[in-house]
Wavefront OBJ file of the C-alpha trace (Angstrom):
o trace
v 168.218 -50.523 20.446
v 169.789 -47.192 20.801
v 168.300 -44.543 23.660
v 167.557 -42.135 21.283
v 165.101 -44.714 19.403
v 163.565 -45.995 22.602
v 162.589 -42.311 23.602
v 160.940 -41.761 20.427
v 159.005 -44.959 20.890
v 157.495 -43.753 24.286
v 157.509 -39.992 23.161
v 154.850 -42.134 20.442
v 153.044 -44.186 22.654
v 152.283 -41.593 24.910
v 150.975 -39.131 22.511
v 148.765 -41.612 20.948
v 147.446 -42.523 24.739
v 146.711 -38.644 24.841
v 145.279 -38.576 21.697
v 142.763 -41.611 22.153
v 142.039 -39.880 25.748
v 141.015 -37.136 23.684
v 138.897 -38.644 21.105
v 137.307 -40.562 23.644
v 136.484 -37.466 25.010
v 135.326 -36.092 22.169
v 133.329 -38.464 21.130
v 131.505 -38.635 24.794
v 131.051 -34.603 24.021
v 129.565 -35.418 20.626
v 126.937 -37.795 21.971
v 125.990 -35.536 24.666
v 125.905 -32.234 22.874
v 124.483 -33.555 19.742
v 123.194 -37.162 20.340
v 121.487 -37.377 23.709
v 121.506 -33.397 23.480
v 117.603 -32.871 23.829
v 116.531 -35.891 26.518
v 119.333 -34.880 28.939
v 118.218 -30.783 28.456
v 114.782 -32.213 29.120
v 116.458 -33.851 32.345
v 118.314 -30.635 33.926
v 115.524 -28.368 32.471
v 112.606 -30.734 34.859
v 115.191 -30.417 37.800
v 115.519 -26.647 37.490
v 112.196 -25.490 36.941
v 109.044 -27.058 38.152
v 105.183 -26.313 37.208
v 103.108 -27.341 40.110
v 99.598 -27.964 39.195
v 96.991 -26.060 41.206
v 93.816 -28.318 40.662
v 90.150 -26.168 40.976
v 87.496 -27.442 43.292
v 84.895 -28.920 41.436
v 81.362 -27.087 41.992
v 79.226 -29.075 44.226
v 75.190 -30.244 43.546
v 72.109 -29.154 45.566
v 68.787 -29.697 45.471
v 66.004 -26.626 45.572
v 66.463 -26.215 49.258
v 70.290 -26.239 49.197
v 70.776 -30.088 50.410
v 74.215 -30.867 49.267
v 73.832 -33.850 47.158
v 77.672 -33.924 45.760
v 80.394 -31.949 46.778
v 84.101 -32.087 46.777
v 86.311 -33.162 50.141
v 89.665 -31.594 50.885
v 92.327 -34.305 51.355
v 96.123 -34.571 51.662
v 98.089 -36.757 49.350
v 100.996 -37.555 51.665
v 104.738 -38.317 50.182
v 107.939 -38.392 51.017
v 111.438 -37.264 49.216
v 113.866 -40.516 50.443
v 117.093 -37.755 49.367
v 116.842 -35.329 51.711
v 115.287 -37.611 55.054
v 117.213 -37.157 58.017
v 118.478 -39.990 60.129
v 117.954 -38.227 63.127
v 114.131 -37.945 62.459
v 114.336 -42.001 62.060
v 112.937 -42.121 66.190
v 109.846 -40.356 64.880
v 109.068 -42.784 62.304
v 107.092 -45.245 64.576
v 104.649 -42.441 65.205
v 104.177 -41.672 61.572
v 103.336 -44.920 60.681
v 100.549 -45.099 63.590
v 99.361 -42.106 62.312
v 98.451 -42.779 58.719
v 98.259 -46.211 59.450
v 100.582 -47.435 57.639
v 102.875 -51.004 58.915
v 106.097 -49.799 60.401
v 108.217 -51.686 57.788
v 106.630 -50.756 55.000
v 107.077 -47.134 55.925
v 110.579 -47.844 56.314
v 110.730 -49.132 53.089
v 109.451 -45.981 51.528
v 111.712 -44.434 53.097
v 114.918 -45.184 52.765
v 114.750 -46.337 49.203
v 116.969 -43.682 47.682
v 117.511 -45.114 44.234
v 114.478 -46.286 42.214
v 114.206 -49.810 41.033
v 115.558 -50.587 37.642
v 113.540 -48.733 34.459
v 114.469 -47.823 30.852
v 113.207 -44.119 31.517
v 115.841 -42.097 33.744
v 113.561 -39.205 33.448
v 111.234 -41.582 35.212
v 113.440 -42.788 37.604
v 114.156 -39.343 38.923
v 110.321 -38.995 39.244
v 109.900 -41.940 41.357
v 113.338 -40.994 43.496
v 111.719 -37.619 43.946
v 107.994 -38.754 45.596
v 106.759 -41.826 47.205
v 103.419 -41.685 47.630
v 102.686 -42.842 51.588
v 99.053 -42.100 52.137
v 96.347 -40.426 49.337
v 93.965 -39.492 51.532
v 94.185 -37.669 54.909
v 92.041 -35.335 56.177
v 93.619 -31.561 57.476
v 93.897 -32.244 60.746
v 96.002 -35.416 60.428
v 98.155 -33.319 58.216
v 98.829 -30.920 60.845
v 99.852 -33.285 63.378
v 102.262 -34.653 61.382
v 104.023 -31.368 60.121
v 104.244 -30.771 63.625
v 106.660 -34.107 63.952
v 108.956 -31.911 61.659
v 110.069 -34.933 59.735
v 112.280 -33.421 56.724
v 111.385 -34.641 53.690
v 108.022 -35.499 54.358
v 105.343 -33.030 52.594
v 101.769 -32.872 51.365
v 99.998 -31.514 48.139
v 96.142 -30.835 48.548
v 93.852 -32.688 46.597
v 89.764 -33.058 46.064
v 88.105 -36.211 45.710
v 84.137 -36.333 45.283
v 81.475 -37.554 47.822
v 78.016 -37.784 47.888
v 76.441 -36.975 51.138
v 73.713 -38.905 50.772
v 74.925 -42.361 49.322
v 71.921 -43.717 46.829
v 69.434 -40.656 46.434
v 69.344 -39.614 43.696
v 71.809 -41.798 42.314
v 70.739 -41.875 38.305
v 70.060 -38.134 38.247
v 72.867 -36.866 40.227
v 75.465 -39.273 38.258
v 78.931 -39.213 39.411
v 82.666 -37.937 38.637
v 85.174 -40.736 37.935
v 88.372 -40.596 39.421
v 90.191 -38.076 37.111
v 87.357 -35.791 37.764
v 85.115 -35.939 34.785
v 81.303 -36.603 35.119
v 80.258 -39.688 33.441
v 76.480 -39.911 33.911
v 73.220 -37.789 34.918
v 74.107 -33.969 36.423
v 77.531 -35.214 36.905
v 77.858 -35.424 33.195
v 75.661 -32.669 31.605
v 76.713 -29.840 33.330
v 80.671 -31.311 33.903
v 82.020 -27.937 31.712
v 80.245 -25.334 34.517
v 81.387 -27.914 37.807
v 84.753 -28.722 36.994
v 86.445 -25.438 36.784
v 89.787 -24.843 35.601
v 92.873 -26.119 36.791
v 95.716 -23.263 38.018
v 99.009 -23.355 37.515
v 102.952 -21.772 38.507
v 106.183 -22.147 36.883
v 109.063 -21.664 39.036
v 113.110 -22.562 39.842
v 114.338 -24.850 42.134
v 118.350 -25.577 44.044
v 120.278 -28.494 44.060
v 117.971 -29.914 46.891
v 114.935 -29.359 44.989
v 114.184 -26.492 47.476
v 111.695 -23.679 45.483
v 113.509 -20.514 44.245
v 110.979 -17.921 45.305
v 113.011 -15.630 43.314
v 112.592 -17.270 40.191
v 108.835 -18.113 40.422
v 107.858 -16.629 36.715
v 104.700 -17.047 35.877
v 100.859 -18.256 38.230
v 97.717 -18.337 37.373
v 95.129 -19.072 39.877
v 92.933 -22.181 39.776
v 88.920 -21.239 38.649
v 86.780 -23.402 41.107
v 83.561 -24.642 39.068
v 80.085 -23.309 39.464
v 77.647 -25.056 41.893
v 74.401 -26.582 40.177
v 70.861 -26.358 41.890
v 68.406 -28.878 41.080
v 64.195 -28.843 41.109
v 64.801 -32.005 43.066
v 63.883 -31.950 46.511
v 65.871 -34.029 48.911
v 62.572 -34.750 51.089
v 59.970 -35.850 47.737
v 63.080 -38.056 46.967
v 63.395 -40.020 50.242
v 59.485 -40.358 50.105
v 59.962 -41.680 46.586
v 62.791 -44.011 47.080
v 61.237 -45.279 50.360
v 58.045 -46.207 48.507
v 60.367 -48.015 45.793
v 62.190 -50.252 48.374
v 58.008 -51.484 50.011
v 57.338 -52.101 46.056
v 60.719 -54.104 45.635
v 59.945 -55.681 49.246
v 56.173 -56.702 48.445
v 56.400 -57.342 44.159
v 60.016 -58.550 43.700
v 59.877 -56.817 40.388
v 62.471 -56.682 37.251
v 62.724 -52.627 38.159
v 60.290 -49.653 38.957
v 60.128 -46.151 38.938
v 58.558 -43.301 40.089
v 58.731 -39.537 38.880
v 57.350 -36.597 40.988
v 56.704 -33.353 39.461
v 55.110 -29.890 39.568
v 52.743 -29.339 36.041
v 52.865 -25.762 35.894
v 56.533 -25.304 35.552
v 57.683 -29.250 34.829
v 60.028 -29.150 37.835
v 61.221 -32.411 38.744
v 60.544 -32.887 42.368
v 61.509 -36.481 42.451
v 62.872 -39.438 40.109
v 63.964 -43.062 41.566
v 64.787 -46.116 40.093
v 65.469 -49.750 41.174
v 67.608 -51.243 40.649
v 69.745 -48.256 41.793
v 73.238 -48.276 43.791
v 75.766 -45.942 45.919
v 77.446 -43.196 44.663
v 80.425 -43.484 46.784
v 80.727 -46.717 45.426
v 80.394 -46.725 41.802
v 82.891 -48.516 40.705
v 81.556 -51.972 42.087
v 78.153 -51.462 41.067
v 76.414 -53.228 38.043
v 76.771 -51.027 35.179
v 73.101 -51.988 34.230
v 72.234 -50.497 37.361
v 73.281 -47.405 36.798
v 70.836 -46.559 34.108
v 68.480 -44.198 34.423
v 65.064 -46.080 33.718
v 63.148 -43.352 33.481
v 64.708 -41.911 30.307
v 65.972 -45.475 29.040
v 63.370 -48.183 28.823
v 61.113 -48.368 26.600
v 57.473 -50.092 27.198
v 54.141 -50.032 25.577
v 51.718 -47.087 27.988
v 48.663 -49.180 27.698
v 45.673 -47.776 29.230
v 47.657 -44.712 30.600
v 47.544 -44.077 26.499
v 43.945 -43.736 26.739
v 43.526 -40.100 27.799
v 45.230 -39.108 24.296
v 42.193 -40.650 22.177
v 39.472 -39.150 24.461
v 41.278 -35.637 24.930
v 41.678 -35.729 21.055
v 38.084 -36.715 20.520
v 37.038 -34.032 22.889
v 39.031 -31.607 21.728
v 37.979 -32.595 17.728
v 34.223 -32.443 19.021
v 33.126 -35.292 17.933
v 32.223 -37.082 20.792
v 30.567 -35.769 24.221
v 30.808 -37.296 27.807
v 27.249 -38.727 27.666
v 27.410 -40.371 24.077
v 26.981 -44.441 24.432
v 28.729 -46.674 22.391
v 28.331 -50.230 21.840
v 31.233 -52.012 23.515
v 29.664 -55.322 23.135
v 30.533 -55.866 19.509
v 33.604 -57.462 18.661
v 33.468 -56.001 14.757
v 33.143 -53.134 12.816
v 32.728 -51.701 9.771
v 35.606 -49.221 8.982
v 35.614 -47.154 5.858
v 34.445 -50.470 3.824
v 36.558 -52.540 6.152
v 35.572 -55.048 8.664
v 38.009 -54.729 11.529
v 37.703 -56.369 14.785
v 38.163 -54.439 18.110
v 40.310 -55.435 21.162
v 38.876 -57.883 24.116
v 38.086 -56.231 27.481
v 39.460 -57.924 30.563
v 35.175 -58.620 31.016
v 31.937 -57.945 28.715
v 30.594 -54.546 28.649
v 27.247 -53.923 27.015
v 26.822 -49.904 26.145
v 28.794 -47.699 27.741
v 28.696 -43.394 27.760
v 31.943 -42.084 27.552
v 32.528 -41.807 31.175
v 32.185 -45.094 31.897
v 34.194 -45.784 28.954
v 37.299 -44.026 31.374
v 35.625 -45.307 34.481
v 36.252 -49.168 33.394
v 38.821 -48.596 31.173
v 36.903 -50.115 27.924
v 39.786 -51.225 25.183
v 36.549 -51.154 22.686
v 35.619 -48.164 23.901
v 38.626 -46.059 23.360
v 38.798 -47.844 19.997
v 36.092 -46.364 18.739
v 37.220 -43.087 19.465
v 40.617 -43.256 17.218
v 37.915 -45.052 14.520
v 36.367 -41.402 14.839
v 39.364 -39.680 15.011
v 41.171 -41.589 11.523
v 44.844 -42.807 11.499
v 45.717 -38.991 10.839
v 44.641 -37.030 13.901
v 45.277 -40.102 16.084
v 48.783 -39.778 14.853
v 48.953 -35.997 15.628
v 47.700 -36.055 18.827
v 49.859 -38.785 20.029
v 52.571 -37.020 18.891
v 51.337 -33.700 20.486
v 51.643 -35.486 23.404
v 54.715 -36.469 23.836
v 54.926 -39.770 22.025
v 57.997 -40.655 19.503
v 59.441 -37.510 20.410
v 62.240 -37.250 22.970
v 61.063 -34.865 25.960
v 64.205 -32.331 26.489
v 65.232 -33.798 29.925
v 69.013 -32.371 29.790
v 70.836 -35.761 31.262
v 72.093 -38.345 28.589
v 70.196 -41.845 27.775
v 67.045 -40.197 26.914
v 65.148 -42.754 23.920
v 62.540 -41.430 21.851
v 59.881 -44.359 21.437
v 58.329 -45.198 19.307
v 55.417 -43.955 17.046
v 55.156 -45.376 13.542
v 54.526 -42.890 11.058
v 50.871 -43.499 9.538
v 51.923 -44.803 6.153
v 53.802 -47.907 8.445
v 50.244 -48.951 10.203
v 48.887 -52.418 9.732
v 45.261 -53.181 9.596
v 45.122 -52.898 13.811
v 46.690 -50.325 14.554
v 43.739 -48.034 14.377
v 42.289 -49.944 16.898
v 45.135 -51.098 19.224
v 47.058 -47.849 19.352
v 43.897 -45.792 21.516
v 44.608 -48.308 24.078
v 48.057 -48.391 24.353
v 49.200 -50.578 22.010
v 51.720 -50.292 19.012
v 53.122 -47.641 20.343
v 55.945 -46.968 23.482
v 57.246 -44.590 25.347
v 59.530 -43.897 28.748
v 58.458 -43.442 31.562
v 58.975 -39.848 31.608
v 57.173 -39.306 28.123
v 54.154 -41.219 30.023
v 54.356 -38.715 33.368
v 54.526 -35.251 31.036
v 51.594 -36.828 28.678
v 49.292 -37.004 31.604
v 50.839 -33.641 33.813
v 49.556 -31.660 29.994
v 46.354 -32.460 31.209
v 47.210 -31.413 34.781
v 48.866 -28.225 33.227
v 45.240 -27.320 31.618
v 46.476 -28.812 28.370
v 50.103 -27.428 27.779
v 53.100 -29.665 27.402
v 55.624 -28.594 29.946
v 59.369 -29.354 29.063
v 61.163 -31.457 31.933
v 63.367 -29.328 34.267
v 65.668 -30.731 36.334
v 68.179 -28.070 36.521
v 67.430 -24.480 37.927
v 70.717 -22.575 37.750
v 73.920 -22.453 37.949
v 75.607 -20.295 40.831
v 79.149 -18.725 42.140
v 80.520 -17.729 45.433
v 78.164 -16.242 47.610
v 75.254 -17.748 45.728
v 75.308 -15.398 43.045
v 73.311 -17.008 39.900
v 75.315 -17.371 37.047
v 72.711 -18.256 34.775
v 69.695 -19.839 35.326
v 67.010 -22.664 33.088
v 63.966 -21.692 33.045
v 60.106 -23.434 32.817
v 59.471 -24.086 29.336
v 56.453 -24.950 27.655
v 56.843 -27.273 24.593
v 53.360 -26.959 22.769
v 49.564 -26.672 23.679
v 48.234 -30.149 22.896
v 44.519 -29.769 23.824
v 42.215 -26.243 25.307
v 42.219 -25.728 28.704
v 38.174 -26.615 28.841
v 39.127 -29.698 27.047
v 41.907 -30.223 29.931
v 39.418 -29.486 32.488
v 36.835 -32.165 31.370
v 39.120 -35.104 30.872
v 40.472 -34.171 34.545
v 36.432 -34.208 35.645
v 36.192 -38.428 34.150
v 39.527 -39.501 35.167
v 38.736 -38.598 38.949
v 35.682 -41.278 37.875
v 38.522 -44.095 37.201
v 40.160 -43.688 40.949
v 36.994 -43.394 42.517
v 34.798 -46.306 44.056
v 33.719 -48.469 40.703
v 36.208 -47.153 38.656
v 39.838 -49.290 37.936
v 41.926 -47.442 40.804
v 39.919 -46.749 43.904
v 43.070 -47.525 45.585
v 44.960 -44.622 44.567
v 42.376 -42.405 46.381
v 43.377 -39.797 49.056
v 40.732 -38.885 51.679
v 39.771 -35.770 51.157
v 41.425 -34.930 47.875
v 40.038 -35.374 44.458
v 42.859 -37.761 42.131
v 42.501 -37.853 38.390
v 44.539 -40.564 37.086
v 44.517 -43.609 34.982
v 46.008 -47.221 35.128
v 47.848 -49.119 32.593
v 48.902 -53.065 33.069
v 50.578 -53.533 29.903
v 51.259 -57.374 28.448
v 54.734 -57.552 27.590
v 55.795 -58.979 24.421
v 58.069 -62.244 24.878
v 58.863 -63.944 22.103
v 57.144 -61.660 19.412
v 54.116 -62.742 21.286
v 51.988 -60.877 23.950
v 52.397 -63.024 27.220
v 50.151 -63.401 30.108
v 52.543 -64.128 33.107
v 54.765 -60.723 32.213
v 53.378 -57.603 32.839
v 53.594 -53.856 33.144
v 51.674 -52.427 35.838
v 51.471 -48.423 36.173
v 49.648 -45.429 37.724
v 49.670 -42.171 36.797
v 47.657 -39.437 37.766
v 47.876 -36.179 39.691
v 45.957 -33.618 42.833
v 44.021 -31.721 43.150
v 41.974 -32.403 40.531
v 40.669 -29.040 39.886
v 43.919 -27.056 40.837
v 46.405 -30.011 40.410
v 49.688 -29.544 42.453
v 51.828 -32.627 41.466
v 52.016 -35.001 38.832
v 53.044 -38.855 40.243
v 53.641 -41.661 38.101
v 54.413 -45.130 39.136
v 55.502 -47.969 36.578
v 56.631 -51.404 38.001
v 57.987 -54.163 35.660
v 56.957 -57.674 35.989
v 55.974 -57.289 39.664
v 55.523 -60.798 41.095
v 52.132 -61.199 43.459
v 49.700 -63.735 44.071
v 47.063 -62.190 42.364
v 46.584 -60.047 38.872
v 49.455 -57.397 38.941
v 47.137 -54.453 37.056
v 47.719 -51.355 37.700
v 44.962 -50.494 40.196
v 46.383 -53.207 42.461
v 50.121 -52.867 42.104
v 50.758 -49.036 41.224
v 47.935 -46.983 43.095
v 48.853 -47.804 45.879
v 51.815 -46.083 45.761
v 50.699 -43.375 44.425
v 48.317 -42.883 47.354
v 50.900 -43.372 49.935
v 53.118 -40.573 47.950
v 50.523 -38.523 47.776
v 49.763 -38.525 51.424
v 53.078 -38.092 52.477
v 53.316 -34.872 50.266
v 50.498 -33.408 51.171
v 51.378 -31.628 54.413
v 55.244 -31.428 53.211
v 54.056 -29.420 50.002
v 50.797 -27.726 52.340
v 48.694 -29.070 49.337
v 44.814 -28.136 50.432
v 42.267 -29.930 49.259
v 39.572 -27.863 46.792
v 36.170 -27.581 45.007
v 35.469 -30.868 43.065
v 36.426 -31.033 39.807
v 32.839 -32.037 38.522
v 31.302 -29.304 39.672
v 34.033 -26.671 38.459
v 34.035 -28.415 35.111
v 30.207 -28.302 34.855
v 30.600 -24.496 35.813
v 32.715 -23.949 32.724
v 36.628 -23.722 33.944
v 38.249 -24.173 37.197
v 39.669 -20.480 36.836
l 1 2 3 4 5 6 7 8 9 10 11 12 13 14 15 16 17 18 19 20 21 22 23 24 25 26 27 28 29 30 31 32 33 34 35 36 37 38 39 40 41 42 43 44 45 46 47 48 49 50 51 52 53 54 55 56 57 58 59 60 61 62 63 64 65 66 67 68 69 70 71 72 73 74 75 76 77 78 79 80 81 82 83 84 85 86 87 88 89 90 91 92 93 94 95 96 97 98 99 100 101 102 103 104 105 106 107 108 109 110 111 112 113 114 115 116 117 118 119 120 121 122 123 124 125 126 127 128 129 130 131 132 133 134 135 136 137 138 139 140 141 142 143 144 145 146 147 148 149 150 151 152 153 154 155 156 157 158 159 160 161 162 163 164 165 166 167 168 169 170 171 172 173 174 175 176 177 178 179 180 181 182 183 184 185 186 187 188 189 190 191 192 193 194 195 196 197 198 199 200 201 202 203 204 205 206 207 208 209 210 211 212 213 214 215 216 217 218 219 220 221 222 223 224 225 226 227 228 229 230 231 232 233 234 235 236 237 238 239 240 241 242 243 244 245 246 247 248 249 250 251 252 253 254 255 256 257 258 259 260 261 262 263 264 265 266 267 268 269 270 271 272 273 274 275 276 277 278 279 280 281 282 283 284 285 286 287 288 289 290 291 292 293 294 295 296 297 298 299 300 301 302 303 304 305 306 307 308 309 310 311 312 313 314 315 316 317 318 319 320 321 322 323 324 325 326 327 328 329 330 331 332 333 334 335 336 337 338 339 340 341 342 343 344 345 346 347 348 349 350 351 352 353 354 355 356 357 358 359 360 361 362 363 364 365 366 367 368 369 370 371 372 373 374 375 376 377 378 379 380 381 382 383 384 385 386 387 388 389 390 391 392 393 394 395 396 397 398 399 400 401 402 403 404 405 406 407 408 409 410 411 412 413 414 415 416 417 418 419 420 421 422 423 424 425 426 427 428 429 430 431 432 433 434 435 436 437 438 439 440 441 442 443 444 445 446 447 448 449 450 451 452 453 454 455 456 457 458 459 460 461 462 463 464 465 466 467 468 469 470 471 472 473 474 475 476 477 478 479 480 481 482 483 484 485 486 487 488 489 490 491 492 493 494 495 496 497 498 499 500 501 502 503 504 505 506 507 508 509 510 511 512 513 514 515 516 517 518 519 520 521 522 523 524 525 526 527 528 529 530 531 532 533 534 535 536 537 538 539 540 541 542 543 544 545 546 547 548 549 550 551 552 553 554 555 556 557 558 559 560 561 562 563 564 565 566 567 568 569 570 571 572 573 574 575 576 577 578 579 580 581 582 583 584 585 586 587 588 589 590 591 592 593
């Protein structure tokens, strides 16, 4: 081999070595410019500039007197950057750890990790390099103490998280926010687009150590905290609501009860409880069936609550007066060429006037009232009241009932409907049935919510009373109101719901429940609703307890009035109701106005 050949050889080898070098690198430029072009510009672009979310302050929940009933709690999320710790700040550590409680080697852990644990995402990985999350809730103070350590690389963002004051009250109409800050159920819920706000936000530059470029900071828009709600609840009617609920769970063991408190003349919603019921602050371990909201949700048959529909409407119609008798002995009738046979009474009545009709609660006797009335203006009037049509209340869950259109009766249902049968309703749709008598025969709309307000309690907008229909006159009203203070006074069905001093109209129901497709004696609905005083009534109360469990019969008179009188009394100087002129004698006058 000659030397000239042997230096063209290497002169060959080496320019292929440079030209492979140089494909190589081109090729590495090709996949980074054009390949992996757009996820590693993502990359340097998220380590350059930075948008740091600036979350609004949710809008918190009162009640009329300005009780806070939810409200949002400043805390710090505390993290720490492992690139940029100092070892010299390692002697503090120990006190850090005591601090936000934390085990010393766990913190130690956290921090010197400086490489995150394998993934398939680098963009991730840089995330996770970037923030360790050491404690997601300390309070301001805490905060403070530890900036003061002057620990490098340790840093705070500020952060709400929900509370309710006040645990369980008013657990199914205040709802609650879930953890990304959205209201799932009751106020929480309806009203989430005024509370929540809007979120603000900046866009700035950052260094090589992830310092912010003040310089650079390009655009910010502050965060929009939400509007604060006020409620017609009152914070005091719903302890003395939800206290009276736990004595009925204590003494009846029932299935579930409510109660609903509220003001006829505007349909303000003093009070509403359920049981079962559960803490707000602790949502997420409570039975999801105990979060509903019975009131609004359950459907039962009214039973004799229904009652004062058939006598207003027969009233109102004119075709019956107080002191008309009716034979509630028979146990047939003749019925437009039909022989139909009337409902049992829980005993035998021989003739009875129309007051003692309400006084005993006759199931023959308000059946001969809808046989007066026909299928058609039974119909109306029951759906004048209230009944098969939803009420308005603004939370979600609300059920309509049911109320069979005419042209679906049966044979009975003339005669089983006037006392409560064939027909159901919530709870609520019972209450605002009765408070249109207390409102002298107008159908108030449920309010729960009264405004909605900024800083410095300025009113954004506010909800006011409305009135859904007239149902029956105002003298019609009036003389119901005069016979149902008959049926909670000695000898009629509810002497127990009786306040010294005040006149209560009212009326019970105890409702068989249906089991089976069949009627059953051992399960019943007992209820009480009613309102004071009579002639100028004040509040409406209703009390409905499922399946209460005592060792006598659970009617209404025995389970429900009760309650209603020990409600009552507690409202009564709260409220400064004062007692007035009997309601017989202002009916017989011709108006209580």
């Amino acid at each position: 081999m000659t030397p000239a050949f042997a230096s063209s050889f290497r002169l060959g080898l080496v320019f292929l070595v440079f030209v492979a070098g140089f494909a190589g690198i081109g090729a590495r430029l090709y996949y980074l410019q054009v390949v992996a072009s757009e996820p590693l510009a993502r990359i340097a672009e998220s380590n350059r500039k930075q948008v740091i979310v600036q979350k609004a302050k949710r809008g918190n929940i009162v009640d009329r007197r300005g009780n806070l009933l939810a409200m949002d709690r400043t805390f710090i999320e505390l993290g720490v950057d492992p690139q940029v710790i100092r070892a010299e700040d390692r002697e503090k550590w120990p006190e850090l750890a005591a601090m936000i409680d934390l085990p010393l080697t766990e913190l130690e852990e956290k921090m010197k990790t400086r490489t995150a644990a394998g993934g398939s995402d680098f963009a991730d990985d840089v995330r996770l390099v970037r923030w360790r999350k050491l404690h997601d809730g300390l309070d301001e103070p805490t905060y403070e103490r530890i900036r003061e350590l002057g620990i490098r690389g340790i840093y705070g963002n500020r952060t709400f998280r929900r509370v309710y004051p006040s645990g369980e009250l008013a657990a199914h109409v205040v709802g609650y926010a879930n953890r990304e800050g959205r209201g799932v159920i009751g106020v929480e819920h309806a009203m989430d687009f005024y509370l929540r706000g809007e979120d603000g936000w900046m866009e700035s530059e950052r260094d090589g150590r992830r310092r912010e470029l003040m310089q650079f900071r390009s655009r910010e828009v502050a965060a929009t905290d939400g509007l604060s709600i006020e409620l017609t609840l009152d914070s005091m009617v719903q302890h003395v609501v939800e206290q009276e609920l736990r004595r009925i769970v204590d003494e009846f063991s029932p299935r579930g009860a409510t109660v609903v408190v509220s003001e006829p003349g505007t349909g303000n919603i003093l009070g509403m409880a359920n049981v079962p019921t559960f803490d707000l602050n602790r949502y997420h371990v409570a039975d999801i069936a105990h979060q509903r909201n019975l009131a609004v949700t359950d459907l039962l048959e009214p039973g004799s609550t229904f009652k004062v529909v058939p006598l207003a409407a027969a009233l109102e119609e004119g075709i019956i007066a107080e002191d008309r008798v009716f034979d509630c002995s028979a146990s047939v009738v003749e019925y437009r060429g039909r022989r139909l046979r009337l409902p049992r009474d829980h005993r035998d009545f021989g003739e009875l006037s129309v007051e003692d009709i309400v006084r005993q609660s006759s199931n023959r006797g308000v059946a001969y009232m809808g046989l007066l009335l026909g299928e058609r203006r039974l119909h109306r009037y029951a759906s004048d009241f209230g009944f098969g049509r939803t009420t308005g209340f603004p939370l979600i869950g609300e059920r309509r009932g049911v109320l069979h259109p005419v042209r679906d009766w049966d044979g009975l249902t003339i005669t089983r409907m006037p006392m409560g049968h064939a027909v159901s309703a919530t709870p609520l749709q019972i209450h605002f049935a009765m408070g249109a008598l207390a409102n002298g025969g107008v159908l108030m709309e449920p309010r729960i919510i009264r405004r909605a307000f900024g800083e410095g309690d300025e009113t954004v907008f506010s909800l006011p009373p409305q009135a859904r229909r007239r149902v029956v006159s105002r003298q019609t009203a009036e003389r119901v109101s005069a016979m149902l203070v008959l049926a909670a006074a000695p000898g009629g069905t509810a002497p127990e719901a009786r306040i010294p001093g005040y006149e209560v109209a009212g009326k019970t129901g105890t409702t068989q429940k249906i089991v089976d497709g069949r009627y059953s004696n051992r399960h019943h609905v007992a209820s009480f609703s009613g309102y004071f005083p009579a002639s100028d009534p004040k509040v409406v109360i209703t009390v409905i307890v499922d399946e209460p469990r005592s060792a006598g019969p659970s009617y209404g008179g025995v389970v429900a009035a009760p309650s209603f009188r020990r409600i009552g009394v507690e409202l009564i100087p709260y409220l400064g109701i004062e007692p007035t002129r009997p309601a017989r004698e202002l009916a017989q006058r011709g108006g209580y106005r």
